[in-house]
C-alpha positions in Angstrom: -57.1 26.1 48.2 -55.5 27.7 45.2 -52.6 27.8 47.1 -52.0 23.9 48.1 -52.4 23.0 44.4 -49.1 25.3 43.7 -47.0 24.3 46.3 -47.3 20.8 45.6 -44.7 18.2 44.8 -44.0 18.8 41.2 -44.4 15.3 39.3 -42.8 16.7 35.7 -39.1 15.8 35.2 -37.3 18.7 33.1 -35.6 17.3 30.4 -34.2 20.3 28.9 -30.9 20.0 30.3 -30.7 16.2 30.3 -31.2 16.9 26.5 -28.2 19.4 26.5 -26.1 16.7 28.3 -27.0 14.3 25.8 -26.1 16.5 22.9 -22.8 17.3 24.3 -22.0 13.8 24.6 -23.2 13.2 20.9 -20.7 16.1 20.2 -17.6 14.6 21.7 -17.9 11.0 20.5 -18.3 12.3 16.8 -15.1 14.3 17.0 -13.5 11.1 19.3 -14.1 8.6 17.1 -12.2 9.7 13.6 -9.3 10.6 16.1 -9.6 6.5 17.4 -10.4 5.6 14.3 -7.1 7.0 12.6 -4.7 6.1 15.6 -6.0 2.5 15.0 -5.0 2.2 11.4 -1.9 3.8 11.7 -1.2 0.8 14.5 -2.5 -1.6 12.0 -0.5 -0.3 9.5 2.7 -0.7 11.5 1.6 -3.9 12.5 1.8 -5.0 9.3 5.2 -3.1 8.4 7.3 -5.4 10.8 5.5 -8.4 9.0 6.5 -8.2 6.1 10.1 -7.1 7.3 9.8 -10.6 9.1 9.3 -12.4 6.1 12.4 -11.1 4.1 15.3 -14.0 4.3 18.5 -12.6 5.1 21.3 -14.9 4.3 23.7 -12.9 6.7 27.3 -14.3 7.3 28.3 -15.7 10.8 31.1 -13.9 12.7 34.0 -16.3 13.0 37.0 -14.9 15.3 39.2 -18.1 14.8 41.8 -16.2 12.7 40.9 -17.8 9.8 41.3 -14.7 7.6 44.8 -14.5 7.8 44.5 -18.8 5.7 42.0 -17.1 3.0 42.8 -17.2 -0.4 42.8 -13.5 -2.2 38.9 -11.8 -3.2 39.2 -10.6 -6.6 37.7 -6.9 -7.3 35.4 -6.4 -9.9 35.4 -2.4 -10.7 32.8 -0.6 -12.8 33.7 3.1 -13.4 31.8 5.8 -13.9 31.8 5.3 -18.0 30.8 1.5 -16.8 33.9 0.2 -18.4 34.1 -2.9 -16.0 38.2 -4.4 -15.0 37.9 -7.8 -13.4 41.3 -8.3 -11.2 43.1 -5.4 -12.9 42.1 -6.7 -16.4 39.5 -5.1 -18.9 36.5 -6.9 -19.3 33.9 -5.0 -20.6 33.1 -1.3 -22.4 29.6 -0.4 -21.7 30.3 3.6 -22.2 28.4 3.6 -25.4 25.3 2.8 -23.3 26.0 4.7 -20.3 22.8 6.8 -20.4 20.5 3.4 -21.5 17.9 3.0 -18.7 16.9 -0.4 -20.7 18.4 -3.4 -19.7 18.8 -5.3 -23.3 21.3 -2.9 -24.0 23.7 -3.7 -21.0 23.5 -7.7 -22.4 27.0 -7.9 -23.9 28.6 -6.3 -21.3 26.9 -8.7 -18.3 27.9 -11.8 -20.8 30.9 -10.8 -20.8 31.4 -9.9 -17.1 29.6 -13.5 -16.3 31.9 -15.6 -18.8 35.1 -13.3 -17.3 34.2 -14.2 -13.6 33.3 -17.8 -14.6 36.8 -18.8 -15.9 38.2 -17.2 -12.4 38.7 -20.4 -10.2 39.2 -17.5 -6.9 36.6 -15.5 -7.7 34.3 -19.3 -7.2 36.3 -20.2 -4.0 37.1 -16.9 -2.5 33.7 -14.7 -3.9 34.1 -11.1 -5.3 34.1 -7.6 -4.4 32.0 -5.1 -6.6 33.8 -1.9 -6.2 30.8 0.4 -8.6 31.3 4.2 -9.2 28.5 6.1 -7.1 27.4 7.4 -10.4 26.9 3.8 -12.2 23.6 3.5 -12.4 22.1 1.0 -9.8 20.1 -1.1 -12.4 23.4 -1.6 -13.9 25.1 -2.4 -10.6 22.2 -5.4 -10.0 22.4 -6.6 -13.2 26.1 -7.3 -12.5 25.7 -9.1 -9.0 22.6 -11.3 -10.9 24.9 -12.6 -13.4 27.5 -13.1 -10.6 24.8 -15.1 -9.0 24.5 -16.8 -12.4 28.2 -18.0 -12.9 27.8 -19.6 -9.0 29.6 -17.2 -7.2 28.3 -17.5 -3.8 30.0 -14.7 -2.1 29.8 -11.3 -3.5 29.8 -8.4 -1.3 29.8 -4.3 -2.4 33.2 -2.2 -1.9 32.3 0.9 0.8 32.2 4.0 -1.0 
């Protein structure tokens, strides 16, 4: 009789390895999920990269292939040289060498006066815009100070000479 009670069907479930299972599973989603996690933001991130490049406002010129350039009037040049002494259509305008090393923008003030009253006067630098021709080693604060007070005397057309 002994022997019909061991042979038996076996009600007990093991759980042992359904425990292993589980724990291996636990495992892998813990190491998963900072790898998801990470992958997301940087999606998120770019997401909101294009964004805010679609909300910059380009005021970009239209190509026109009529022949029209040949009728334009003459662009005058407005150079800056290394010393940022400025020459607005081959005449002096400004010497700003004094200040070359100035990172502060008050001391550049007489020299953009007397760029914006120089390019003010200029009745083809209103019609026909300008052309900043700026020493690579002029400092760029310098450079935007410049085209601001261009901006400032109405010029509408300004555009930087390719160095």
């Amino acid at each position: 009789m002994a022997m019909q009670a061991a042979s038996g069907v076996m009600a007990d479930i093991n759980i042992t390895p359904l425990v292993d299972v589980m724990l291996v599973l636990l495992i892998i989603f813990m190491v998963a999920a900072p790898v998801m996690e990470k992958e997301r933001a940087k999606k998120e991130l770019q997401q909101d990269r294009d964004n805010q490049q679609r909300l910059v406002a380009l005021n970009l010129p239209a190509l026109d292939n009529t022949g029209a350039a040949a009728d334009q009037g003459r662009t005058v040049t407005l150079k800056i040289t290394s010393s940022l002494v400025s020459t607005f259509d081959g005449k002096g305008v400004s010497d700003c060498s004094a200040h070359k090393d100035a990172f502060d923008k008050k001391k550049w003030q007489s020299c953009f006066d007397a760029i914006e009253s120089a390019v003010r006067d200029n009745p083809e630098a209103k019609e026909n815009g300008v052309i900043v021709d700026a020493d690579p080693e002029v400092k760029f604060g310098f450079v935007v100070g410049v085209m601001h007070r261009l901006h400032k005397a109405n010029i509408e057309k300004v555009s930087m000479f390719p160095r």
